[in-house]
C-alpha positions in Angstrom: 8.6 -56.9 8.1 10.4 -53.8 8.7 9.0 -51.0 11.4 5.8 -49.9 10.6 5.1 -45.4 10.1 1.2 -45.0 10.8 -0.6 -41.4 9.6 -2.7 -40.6 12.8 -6.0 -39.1 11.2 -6.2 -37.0 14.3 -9.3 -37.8 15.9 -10.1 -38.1 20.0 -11.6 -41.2 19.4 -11.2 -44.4 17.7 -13.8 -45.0 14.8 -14.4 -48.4 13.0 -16.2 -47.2 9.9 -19.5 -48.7 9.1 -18.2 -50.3 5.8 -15.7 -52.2 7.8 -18.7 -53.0 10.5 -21.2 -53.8 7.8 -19.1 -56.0 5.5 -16.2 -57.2 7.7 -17.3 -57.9 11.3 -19.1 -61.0 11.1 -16.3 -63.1 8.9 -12.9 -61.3 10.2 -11.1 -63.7 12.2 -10.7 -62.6 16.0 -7.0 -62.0 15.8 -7.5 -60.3 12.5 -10.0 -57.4 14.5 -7.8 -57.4 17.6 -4.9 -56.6 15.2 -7.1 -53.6 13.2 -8.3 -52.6 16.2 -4.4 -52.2 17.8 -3.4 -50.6 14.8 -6.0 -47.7 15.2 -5.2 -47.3 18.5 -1.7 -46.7 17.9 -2.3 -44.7 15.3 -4.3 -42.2 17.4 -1.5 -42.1 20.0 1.1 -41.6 17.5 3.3 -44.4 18.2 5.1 -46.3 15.0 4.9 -50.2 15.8 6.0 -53.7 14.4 4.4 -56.8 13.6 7.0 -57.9 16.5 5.5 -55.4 18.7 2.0 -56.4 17.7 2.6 -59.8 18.0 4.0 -58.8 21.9 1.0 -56.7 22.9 -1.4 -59.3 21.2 0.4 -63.0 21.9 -0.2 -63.8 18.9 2.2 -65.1 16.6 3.9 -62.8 14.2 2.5 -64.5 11.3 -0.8 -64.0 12.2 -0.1 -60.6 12.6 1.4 -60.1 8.7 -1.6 -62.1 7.9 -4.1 -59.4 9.0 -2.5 -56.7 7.7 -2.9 -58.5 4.5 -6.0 -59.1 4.9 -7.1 -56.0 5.7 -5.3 -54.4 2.7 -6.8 -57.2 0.5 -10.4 -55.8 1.8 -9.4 -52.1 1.3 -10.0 -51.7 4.9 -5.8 -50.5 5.2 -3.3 -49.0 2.5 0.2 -49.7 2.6 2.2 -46.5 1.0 5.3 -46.9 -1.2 7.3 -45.3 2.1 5.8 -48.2 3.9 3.4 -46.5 5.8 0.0 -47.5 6.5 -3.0 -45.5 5.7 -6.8 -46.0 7.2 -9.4 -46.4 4.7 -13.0 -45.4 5.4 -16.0 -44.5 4.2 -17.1 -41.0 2.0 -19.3 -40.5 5.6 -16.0 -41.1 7.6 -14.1 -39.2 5.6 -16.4 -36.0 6.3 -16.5 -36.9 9.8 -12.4 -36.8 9.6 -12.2 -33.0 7.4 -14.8 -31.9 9.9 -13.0 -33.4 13.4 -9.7 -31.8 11.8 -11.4 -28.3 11.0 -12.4 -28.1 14.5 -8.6 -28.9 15.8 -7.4 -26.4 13.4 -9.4 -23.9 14.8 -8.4 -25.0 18.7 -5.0 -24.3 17.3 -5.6 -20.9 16.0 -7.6 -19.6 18.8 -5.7 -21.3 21.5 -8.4 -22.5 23.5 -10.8 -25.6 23.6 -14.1 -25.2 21.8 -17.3 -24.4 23.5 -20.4 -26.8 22.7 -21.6 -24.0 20.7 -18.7 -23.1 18.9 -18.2 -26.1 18.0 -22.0 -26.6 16.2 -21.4 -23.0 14.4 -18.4 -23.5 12.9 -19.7 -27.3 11.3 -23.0 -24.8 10.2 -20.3 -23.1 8.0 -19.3 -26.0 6.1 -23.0 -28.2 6.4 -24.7 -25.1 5.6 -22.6 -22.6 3.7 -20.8 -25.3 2.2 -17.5 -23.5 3.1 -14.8 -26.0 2.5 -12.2 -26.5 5.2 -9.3 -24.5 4.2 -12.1 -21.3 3.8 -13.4 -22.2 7.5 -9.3 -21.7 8.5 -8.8 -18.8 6.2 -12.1 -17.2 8.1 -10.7 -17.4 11.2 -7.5 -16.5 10.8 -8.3 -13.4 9.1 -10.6 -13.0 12.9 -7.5 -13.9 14.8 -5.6 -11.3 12.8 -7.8 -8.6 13.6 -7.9 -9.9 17.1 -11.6 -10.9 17.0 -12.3 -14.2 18.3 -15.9 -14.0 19.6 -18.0 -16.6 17.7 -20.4 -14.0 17.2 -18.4 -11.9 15.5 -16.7 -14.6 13.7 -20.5 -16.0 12.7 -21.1 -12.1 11.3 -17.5 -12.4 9.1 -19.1 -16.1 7.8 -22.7 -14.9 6.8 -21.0 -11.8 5.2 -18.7 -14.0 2.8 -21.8 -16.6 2.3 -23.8 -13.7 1.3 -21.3 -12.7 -1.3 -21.0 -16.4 -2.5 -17.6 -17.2 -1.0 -17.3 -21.4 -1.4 -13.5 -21.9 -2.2 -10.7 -20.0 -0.7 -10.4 -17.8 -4.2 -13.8 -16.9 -3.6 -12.3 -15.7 0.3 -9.2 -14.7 -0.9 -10.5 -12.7 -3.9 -13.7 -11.4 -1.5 -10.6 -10.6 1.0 -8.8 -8.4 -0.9 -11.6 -6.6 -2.2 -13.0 -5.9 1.0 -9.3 -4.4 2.2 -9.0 -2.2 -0.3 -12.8 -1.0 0.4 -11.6 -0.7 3.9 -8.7 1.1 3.4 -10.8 4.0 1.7 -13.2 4.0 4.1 -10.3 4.2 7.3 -8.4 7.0 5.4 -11.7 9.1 5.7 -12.7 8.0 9.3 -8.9 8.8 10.5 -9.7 12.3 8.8 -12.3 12.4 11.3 -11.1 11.4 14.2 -12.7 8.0 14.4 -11.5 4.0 15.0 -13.1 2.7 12.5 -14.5 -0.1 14.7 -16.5 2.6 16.1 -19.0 3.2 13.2 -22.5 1.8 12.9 -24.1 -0.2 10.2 -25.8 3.0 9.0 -22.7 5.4 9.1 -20.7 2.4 7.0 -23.3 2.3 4.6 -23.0 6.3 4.2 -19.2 5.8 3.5 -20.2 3.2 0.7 -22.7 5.8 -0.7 -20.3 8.4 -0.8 -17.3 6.3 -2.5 -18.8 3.8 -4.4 -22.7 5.0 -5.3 -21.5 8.7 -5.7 -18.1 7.9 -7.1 -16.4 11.2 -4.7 -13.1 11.8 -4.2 -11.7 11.4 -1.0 -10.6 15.4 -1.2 -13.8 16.1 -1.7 -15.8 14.1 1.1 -12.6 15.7 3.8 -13.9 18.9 2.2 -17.4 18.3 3.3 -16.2 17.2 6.7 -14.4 20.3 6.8 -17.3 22.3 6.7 -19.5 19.8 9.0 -16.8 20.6 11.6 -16.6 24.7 11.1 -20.2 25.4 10.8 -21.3 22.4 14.2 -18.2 22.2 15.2 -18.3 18.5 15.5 -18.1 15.8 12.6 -21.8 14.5 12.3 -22.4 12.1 9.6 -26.0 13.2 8.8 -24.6 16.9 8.6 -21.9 15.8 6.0 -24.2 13.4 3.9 -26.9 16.6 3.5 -23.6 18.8 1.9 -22.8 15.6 0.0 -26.2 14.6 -1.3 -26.4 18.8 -2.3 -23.3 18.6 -3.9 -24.1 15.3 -5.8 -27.7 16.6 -7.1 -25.7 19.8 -8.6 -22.6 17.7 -10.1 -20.0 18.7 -7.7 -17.4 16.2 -7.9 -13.9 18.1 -7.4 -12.6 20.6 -4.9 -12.8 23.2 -8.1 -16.0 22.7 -8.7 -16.3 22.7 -4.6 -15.0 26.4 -4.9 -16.6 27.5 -7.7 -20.1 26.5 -6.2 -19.2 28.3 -3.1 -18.6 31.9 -4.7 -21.9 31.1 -6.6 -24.0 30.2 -3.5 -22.3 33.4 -1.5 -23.6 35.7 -4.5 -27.4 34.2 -4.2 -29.6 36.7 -2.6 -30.1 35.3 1.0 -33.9 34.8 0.8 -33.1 31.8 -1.9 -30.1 30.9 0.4 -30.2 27.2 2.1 -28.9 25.7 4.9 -25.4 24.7 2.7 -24.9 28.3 1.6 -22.5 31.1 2.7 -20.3 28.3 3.9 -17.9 30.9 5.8 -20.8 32.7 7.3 -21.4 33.1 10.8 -25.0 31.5 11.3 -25.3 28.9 14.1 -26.7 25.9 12.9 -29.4 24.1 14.6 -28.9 20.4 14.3 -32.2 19.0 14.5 -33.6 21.7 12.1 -31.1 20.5 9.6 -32.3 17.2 9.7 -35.7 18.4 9.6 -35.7 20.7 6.7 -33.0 19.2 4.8 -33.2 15.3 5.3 -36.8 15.1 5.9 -35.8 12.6 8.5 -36.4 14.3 11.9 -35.2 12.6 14.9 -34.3 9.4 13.3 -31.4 10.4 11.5 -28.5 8.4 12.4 -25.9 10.5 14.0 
């Protein structure tokens, strides 16, 4: 028989599947197991053999050797591939145990480091309980790797975000991906505007952004115009500051830099006893903060700054 190829299923130990245990241990012949058994194990260290080789390491004869392969291909326990190769059959439960043994190696690879205990148990939660196949479990943390995030919590946070938005097969990730990039990209446009990383933001600021773009449908013009005026009245950019001129400006349909201007001539023409906080936007009043929030926002000192 010429050389024999064998496909390692890249494991760090050597499993005998429990259809193979339950239906073949008590009749295989002895040589027949030792020659299964050798097979695996070469396999696993990635070393192509013979039935010369086998017989060798065995001494057994060589015929005993073809023998067992046949047998064991007869009993679906190998596959012999039209290149000749040989190919380890096993069990649906076996198979899982496989996807899930090279998920975890994938990820080794892509972080570049051995997998804590942990680690290892969150990453299998993604795929026992989120259902996430394997290539969206390597597609979630290379998009980490790419954005040089490799903590497992923040990885975890990335996984219960696209499980919340029904992500199961890389489409779903790909599609959720792309969508969440281009949502980014407004909300970094703005936050460069202001002077901020956008990895500096909280929950609640992020959440503003979304409000502004998506909820009030603003222009980004017109949310840097709002920041403009944060900035020359406080002289800092506060997000609670800009989300009262934005929430005013949304109540009284002020959606362009026209309309921005147009509104501004109006308010500077109100007598200043009916004058709010957002009038006489070039004026030179000094703003208390904390008032603001108080009078305008209701909110006191909760308000998220």
């Amino acid at each position: 028989m010429p050389n024999i190829k064998l496909n390692s299923p890249m494991l760090d130990y050597i499993p005998l599947p429990y259809e193979f245990l339950e239906k073949n241990l008590k009749e295989i012949d002895g040589n027949f197991l030792k020659v299964y058994i050798l097979l695996l194990k070469f396999a696993f260290d990635g070393i192509d053999t013979s039935t010369s080789n086998i017989s060798n390491f065995l001494g057994i004869i060589e015929t005993d050797v073809i023998r067992a392969i046949e047998y064991l291909q007869e009993n679906q326990v190998l596959a012999i591939n039209k290149d000749g190769s040989i190919s380890f059959s096993y069990s649906r439960r076996n198979n899982l145990e496989l996807t899930k043994q090279s998920v975890l190696k994938d990820i080794e690879r892509l972080l570049s480091r051995p997998l804590s205990t942990k680690e290892i148990t969150t990453f299998l939660s993604f795929i026992d309980e989120f259902k996430f196949t394997p290539e969206v479990v390597n597609l979630l943390v290379e998009y980490c790797v790419s954005k040089q995030k490799t903590d497992i919590r923040y990885i975890e946070r990335v996984a219960i975000s696209w499980h919340d938005n029904d992500v199961k097969t890389i489409d779903d990730a790909q599609k959720f991906l792309k969508s969440f990039e281009e949502k980014w990209a407004k909300y970094r446009d703005i936050l460069n505007f202001m002077g901020i990383k956008d990895m500096e933001i909280s929950k609640p600021q992020e959440e503003l952004l979304e409000k502004w773009i998506y909820k009030y449908q603003l222009s980004d013009d017109v949310i840097k115009e709002a920041c403009r005026i944060c900035v020359k009245r406080i002289n800092e950019i506060n997000f609670s500051y800009i989300d009262a001129v934005l929430n005013d400006w949304h109540k009284n349909k002020i959606d362009s830099i026209d309309k921005v201007k147009k509104y501004d001539r109006k308010q500077k023409t109100t007598p200043k006893q009916t004058q709010n906080y957002f009038n006489s936007y070039g004026g030179q009043r000094k703003y208390d903060i904390k008032e603001l929030e108080r009078d305008l926002l209701g909110r006191g000192d909760d308000v998220e700054k």
